[in-house]
C-alpha positions as CSV (number, residue, x, y, z in Angstrom):
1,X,-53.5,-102.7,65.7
2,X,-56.2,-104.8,65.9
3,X,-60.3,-104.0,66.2
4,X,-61.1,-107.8,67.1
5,X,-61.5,-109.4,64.1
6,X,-64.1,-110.4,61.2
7,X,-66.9,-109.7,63.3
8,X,-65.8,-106.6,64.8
9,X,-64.5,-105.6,60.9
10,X,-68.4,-106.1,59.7
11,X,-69.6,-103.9,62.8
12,X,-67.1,-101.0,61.8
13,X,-68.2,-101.3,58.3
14,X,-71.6,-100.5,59.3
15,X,-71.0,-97.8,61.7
16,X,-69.0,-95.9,59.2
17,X,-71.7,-96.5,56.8
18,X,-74.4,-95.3,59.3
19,X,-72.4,-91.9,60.3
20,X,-72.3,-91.1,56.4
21,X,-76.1,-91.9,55.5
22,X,-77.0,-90.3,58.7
23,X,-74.8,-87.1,56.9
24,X,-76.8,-87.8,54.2
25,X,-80.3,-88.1,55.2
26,X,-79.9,-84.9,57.0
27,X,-78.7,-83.0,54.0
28,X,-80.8,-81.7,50.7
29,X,-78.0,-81.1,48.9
30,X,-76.1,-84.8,48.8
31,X,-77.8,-88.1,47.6
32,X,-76.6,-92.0,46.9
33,X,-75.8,-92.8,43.5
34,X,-77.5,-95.4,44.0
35,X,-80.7,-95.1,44.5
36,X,-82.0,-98.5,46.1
37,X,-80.9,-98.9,49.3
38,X,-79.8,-102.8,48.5
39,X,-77.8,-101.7,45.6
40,X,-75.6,-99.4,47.9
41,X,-72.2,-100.7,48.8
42,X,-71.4,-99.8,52.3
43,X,-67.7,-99.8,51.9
44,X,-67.1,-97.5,48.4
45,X,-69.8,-94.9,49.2
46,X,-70.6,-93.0,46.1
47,X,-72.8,-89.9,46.2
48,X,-74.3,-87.5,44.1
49,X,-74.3,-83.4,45.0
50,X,-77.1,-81.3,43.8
51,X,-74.0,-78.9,41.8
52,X,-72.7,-78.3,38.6
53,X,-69.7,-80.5,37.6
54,X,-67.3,-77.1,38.0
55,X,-69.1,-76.9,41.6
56,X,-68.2,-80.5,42.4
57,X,-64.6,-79.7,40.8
58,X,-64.7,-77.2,42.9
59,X,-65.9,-78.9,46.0
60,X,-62.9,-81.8,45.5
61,X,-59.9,-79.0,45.2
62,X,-60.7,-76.9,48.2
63,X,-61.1,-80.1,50.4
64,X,-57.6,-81.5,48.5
65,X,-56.3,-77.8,49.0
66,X,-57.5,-77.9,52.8
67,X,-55.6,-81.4,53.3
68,X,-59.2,-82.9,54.2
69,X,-59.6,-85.5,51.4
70,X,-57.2,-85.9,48.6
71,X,-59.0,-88.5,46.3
72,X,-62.5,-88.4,47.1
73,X,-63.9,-87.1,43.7
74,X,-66.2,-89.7,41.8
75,X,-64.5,-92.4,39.2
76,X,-63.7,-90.7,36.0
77,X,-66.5,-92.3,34.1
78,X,-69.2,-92.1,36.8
79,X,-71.5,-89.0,37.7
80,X,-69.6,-85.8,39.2
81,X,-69.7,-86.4,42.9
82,X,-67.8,-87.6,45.7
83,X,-67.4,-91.4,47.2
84,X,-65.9,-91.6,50.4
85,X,-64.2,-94.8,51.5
86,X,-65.9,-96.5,54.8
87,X,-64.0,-100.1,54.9
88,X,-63.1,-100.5,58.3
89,X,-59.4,-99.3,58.2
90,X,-61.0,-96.0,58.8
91,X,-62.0,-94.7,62.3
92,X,-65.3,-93.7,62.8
93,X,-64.1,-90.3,64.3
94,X,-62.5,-89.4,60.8
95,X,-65.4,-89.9,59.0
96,X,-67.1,-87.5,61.9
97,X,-64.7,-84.9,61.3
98,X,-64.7,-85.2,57.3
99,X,-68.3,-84.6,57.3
100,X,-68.4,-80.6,58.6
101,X,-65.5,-79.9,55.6
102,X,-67.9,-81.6,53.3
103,X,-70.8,-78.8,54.0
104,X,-68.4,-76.0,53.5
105,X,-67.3,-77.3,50.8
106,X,-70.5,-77.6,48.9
107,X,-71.5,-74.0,50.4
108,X,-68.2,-72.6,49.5
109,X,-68.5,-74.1,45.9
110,X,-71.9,-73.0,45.0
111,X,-72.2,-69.9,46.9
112,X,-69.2,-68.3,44.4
């Protein structure tokens, strides 16, 4: 299936970003790694959750466990959080529906 090509590829790629730092501006418990807002890649999204590491293990296995998102945990040598792929093989309406399952899992992980 096609979305229409390289410029319609770019637009995805920015609405996918947009939903999560929408997510993210909204919340005071998640943050971008990185901190300048040129530095951020819009397709690999890495972010940072105010959480223990064992919260954010936490937070990784009951969305894995709850078939939400099975590799969204940070790279092994970066800061505990999550990054969240937002290349434009992924719909805009899964990245809506991830989002909810990412608040219950921080709640669920640091409310224990």
């Amino acid at each position: 299936v096609s979305i229409g090509g390289y410029e319609a590829v770019i637009a995805r790629c920015r609405e996918n970003f947009g939903i999560v730092e929408e997510f993210v501006d909204e919340q005071p418990w998640i943050h971008f790694l990185a901190k300048q807002k040129e530095c951020r890649s819009r397709t690999s999204v890495c972010l940072q959750i105010d959480a223990t590491d064992d919260q954010v293990d936490c937070m990784t296995k009951k969305l894995a466990a709850e078939n939400v998102a099975v590799d969204i945990a940070s790279y092994r040598d970066a800061p505990k959080g999550i990054r969240i792929w937002c290349g434009a093989t992924v719909e805009p309406s899964d990245l809506r529906r991830l989002l909810p399952w990412l608040s219950w899992a921080y709640h669920s992980a640091v409310e224990q």
